[in-house]
C-alpha positions as CSV (number, residue, x, y, z in Angstrom):
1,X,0.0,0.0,0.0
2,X,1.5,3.2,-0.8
3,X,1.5,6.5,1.4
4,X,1.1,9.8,0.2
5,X,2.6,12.3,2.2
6,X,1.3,15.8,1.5
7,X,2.5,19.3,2.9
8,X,0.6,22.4,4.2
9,X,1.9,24.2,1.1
10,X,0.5,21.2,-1.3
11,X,-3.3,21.2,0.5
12,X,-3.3,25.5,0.2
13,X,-2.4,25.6,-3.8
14,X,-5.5,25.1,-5.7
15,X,-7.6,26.6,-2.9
16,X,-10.2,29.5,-3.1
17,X,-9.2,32.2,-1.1
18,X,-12.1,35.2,-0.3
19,X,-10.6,38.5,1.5
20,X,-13.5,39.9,2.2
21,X,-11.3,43.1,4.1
22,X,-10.4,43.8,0.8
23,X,-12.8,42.5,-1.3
24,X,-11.1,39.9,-3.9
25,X,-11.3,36.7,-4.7
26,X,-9.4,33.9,-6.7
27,X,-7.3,30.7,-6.7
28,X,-4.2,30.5,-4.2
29,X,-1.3,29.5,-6.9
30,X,2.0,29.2,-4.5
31,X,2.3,29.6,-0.8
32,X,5.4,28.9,1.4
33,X,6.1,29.4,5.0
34,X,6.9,32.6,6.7
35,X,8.8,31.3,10.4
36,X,9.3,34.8,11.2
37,X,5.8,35.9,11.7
38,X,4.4,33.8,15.0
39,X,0.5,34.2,15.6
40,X,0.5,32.0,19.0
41,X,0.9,28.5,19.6
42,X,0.1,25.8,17.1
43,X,0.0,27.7,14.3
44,X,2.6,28.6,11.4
45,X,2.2,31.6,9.1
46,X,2.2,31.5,5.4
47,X,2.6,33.7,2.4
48,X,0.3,32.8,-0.6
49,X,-0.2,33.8,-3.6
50,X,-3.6,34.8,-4.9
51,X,-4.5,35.0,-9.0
52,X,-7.6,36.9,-8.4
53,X,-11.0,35.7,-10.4
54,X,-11.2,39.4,-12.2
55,X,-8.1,40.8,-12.9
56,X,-4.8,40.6,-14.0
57,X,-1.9,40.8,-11.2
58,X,-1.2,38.2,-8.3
59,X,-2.3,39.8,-5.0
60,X,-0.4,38.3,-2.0
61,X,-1.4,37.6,1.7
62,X,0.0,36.2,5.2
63,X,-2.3,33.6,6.6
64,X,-2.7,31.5,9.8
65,X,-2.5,28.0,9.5
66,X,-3.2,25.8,13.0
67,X,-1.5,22.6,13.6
68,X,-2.0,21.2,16.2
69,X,-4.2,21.6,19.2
Protein backbone atom coordinates (compact mmCIF):
# COMPACT_ATOMS: atom_id res chain seq x y z
CA UNK A 1 0.00 0.00 0.00
CA UNK A 2 1.51 3.22 -0.80
CA UNK A 3 1.50 6.46 1.44
CA UNK A 4 1.12 9.78 0.23
CA UNK A 5 2.58 12.31 2.15
CA UNK A 6 1.33 15.79 1.50
CA UNK A 7 2.47 19.26 2.92
CA UNK A 8 0.60 22.44 4.22
CA UNK A 9 1.95 24.21 1.13
CA UNK A 10 0.48 21.19 -1.29
CA UNK A 11 -3.32 21.18 0.52
CA UNK A 12 -3.31 25.50 0.20
CA UNK A 13 -2.45 25.64 -3.83
CA UNK A 14 -5.52 25.13 -5.67
CA UNK A 15 -7.62 26.56 -2.85
CA UNK A 16 -10.20 29.47 -3.08
CA UNK A 17 -9.23 32.22 -1.07
CA UNK A 18 -12.15 35.19 -0.30
CA UNK A 19 -10.61 38.53 1.46
CA UNK A 20 -13.54 39.93 2.23
CA UNK A 21 -11.26 43.05 4.08
CA UNK A 22 -10.35 43.77 0.83
CA UNK A 23 -12.79 42.49 -1.27
CA UNK A 24 -11.09 39.92 -3.94
CA UNK A 25 -11.33 36.72 -4.73
CA UNK A 26 -9.42 33.86 -6.66
CA UNK A 27 -7.29 30.74 -6.66
CA UNK A 28 -4.24 30.52 -4.24
CA UNK A 29 -1.30 29.45 -6.90
CA UNK A 30 1.97 29.24 -4.53
CA UNK A 31 2.26 29.55 -0.79
CA UNK A 32 5.39 28.86 1.36
CA UNK A 33 6.13 29.38 4.96
CA UNK A 34 6.89 32.62 6.68
CA UNK A 35 8.77 31.25 10.40
CA UNK A 36 9.29 34.85 11.22
CA UNK A 37 5.75 35.89 11.69
CA UNK A 38 4.41 33.85 15.03
CA UNK A 39 0.51 34.18 15.59
CA UNK A 40 0.46 31.98 18.98
CA UNK A 41 0.87 28.47 19.64
CA UNK A 42 0.06 25.81 17.13
CA UNK A 43 -0.03 27.68 14.31
CA UNK A 44 2.57 28.56 11.39
CA UNK A 45 2.21 31.57 9.12
CA UNK A 46 2.19 31.53 5.43
CA UNK A 47 2.64 33.70 2.41
CA UNK A 48 0.30 32.78 -0.58
CA UNK A 49 -0.19 33.85 -3.64
CA UNK A 50 -3.62 34.80 -4.89
CA UNK A 51 -4.54 34.97 -8.95
CA UNK A 52 -7.62 36.85 -8.43
CA UNK A 53 -10.95 35.73 -10.44
CA UNK A 54 -11.23 39.40 -12.21
CA UNK A 55 -8.10 40.76 -12.85
CA UNK A 56 -4.79 40.62 -14.03
CA UNK A 57 -1.90 40.84 -11.23
CA UNK A 58 -1.22 38.19 -8.26
CA UNK A 59 -2.26 39.80 -5.01
CA UNK A 60 -0.44 38.32 -2.03
CA UNK A 61 -1.44 37.62 1.71
CA UNK A 62 -0.05 36.15 5.19
CA UNK A 63 -2.28 33.63 6.64
CA UNK A 64 -2.69 31.53 9.80
CA UNK A 65 -2.50 28.02 9.47
CA UNK A 66 -3.24 25.84 12.97
CA UNK A 67 -1.53 22.61 13.61
CA UNK A 68 -2.04 21.24 16.23
CA UNK A 69 -4.24 21.56 19.20
Amino acid sequence: MATKLYTIENLLVGKTYNSRSRNFEGEIVYAEPRPEIWYGDNTEAYLITIRPKYSVSDRYATIAVKVGE
